[in-house]
N, C-alpha and C positions, 0 to 999 in steps of 0.2 A: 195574766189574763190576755187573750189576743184582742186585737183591734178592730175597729168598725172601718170598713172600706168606703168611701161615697164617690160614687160615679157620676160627673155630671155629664151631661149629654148637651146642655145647653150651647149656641153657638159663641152667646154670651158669656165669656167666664164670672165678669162679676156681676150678673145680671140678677134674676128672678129666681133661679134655682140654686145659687148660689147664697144669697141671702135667705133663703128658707133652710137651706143645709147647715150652713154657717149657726141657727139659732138651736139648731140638732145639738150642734158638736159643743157649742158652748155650756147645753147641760152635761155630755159626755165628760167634759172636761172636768167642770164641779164633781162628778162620780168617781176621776181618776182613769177614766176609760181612753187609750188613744185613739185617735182619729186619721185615716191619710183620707186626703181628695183629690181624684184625679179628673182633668176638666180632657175633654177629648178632642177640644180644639176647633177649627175650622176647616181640615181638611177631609176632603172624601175620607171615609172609612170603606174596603170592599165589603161587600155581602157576602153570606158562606153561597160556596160555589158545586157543592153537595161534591166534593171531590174525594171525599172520604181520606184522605191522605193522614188525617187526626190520629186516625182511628191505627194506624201503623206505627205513626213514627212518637205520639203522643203530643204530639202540640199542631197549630193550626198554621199551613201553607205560607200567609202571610203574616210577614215578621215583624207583628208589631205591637202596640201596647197590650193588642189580645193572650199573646203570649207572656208577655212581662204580669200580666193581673193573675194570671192562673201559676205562674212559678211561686206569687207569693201567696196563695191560699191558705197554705199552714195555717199561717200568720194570722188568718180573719175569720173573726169569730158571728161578723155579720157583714151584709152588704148592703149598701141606702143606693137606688139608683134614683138618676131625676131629669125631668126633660118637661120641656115646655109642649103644648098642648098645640098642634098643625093639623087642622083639619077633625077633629073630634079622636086623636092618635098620638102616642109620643113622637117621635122627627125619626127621621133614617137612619140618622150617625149613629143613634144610641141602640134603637131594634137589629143593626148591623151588625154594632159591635158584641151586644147579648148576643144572637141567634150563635155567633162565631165561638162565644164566649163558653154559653152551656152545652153548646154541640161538643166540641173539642176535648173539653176536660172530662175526667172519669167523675160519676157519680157521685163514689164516696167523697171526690172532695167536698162535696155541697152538700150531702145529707147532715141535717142535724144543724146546719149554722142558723142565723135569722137571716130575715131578707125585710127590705121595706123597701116600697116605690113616692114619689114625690114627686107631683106636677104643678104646672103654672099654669095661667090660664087667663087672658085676660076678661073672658064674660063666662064661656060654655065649653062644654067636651070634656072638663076635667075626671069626671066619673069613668068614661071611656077607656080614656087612658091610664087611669089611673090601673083600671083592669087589666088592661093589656098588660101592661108589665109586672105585677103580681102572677102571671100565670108561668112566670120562668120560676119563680122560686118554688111556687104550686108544683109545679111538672119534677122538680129535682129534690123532693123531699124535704127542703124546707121549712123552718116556719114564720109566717110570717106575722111581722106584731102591726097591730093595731094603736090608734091613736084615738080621742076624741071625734073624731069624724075624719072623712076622706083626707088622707096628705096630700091638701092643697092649698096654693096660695094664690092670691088674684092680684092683678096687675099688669100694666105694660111696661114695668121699670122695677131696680131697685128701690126705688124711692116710693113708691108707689106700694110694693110687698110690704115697706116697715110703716105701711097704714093699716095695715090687715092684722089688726088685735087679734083677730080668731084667728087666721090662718100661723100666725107667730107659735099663739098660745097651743095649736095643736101641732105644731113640730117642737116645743119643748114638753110638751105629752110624750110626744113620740121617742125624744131622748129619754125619757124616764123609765120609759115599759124597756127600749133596748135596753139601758144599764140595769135597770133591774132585774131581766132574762138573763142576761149575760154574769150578773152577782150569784143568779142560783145556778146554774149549767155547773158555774166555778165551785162554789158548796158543794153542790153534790157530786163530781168528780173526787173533791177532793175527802167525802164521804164513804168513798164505794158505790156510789148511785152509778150505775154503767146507763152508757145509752143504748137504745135497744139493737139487737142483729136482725139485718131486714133477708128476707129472700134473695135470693137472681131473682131478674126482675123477668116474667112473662110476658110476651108480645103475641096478641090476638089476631091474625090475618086473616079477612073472610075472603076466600078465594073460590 
């Protein structure tokens, strides 16, 4: 079975989103599911620079972890991203490194995987963003799972998150629907259930 990827965007690695993801993977793990997380650090990440250059050579300009997540796509059969809540929005680092992320790679890698997004938040905005970042997996064919209510947790701290009964309780929801989507995808391949063939995709220009 391939693995769940979690992306944190956080600046904090062990901070808010990390302790939310952390309660993800520890139902993963009960399931037999592997888990990698990759924290994106502290430093600038570039913006895509609409250079098209992707689209030639297959990978993106800059040579950096955006490249390193897409060589191992094979490998992931879902994607968790998570970012703390700036201004009613997820942070720069993480929209930077997605924009780079789904621009760059061919489609087929991403149709048919799951996706889940994961925000912090310590009062408000979390619905916001929480949208925002479900619309990459929206836009590339994916599906995405649902939990008990919005993937979010509250707080200004780690310590703070592992007081958030509900927000806990619905990131190990949220592990549940993943292993469990990912239990049947594996049955029924291993069934003959194919997944479906989509079109080329059409692009509408009103000019």
């Amino acid at each position: 079975m391939k693995k769940v990827m979690f992306i944190n965007g956080s600046p904090n690695e062990n901070g808010c989103i990390s302790t939310a993801m952390d309660e993800v993977i520890s139902v993963l793990d009960q399931n037999g599911i592997e888990s990698e997380k990759l924290w994106l650090g502290k430093k600038a990440i570039p913006d895509c620079i609409a250079c098209h250059s992707c689209q030639e050579t297959g990978s993106c300009i800059f040579g950096d972890e955006v490249n390193a997540v897409a060589a191992d796509l094979d490998d992931v059969g879902a994607i968790v991203v998570g970012s703390p809540v700036y201004y009613g929005g997820p942070n720069g680092r993480l929209t930077s490194f997605l924009d780079r992320l789904f621009f760059s790679v061919p489609d087929e890698k991403f149709n048919g995987k799951f996706g889940a997004s994961i925000v912090s938040c310590r009062r408000g905005g979390a619905s916001a963003a929480f949208e925002r970042l479900n619309q990459y997996f929206l836009m590339e064919n994916m599906h995405v799972v649902a939990s008990q209510y919005w993937n979010q947790v509250h707080g200004s701290s780690a310590a703070d998150v592992k007081k958030d009964l509900e927000g806990l309780q619905t990131m190990r929801t949220l592990g549940r629907n993943i292993a469990w989507l990912m239990k049947a995808i594996d049955a029924g391949e291993q069934n003959g259930i194919q997944a479906p063939v989509h079109e080329a995709k059409t692009f509408t220009n009103f000019i």
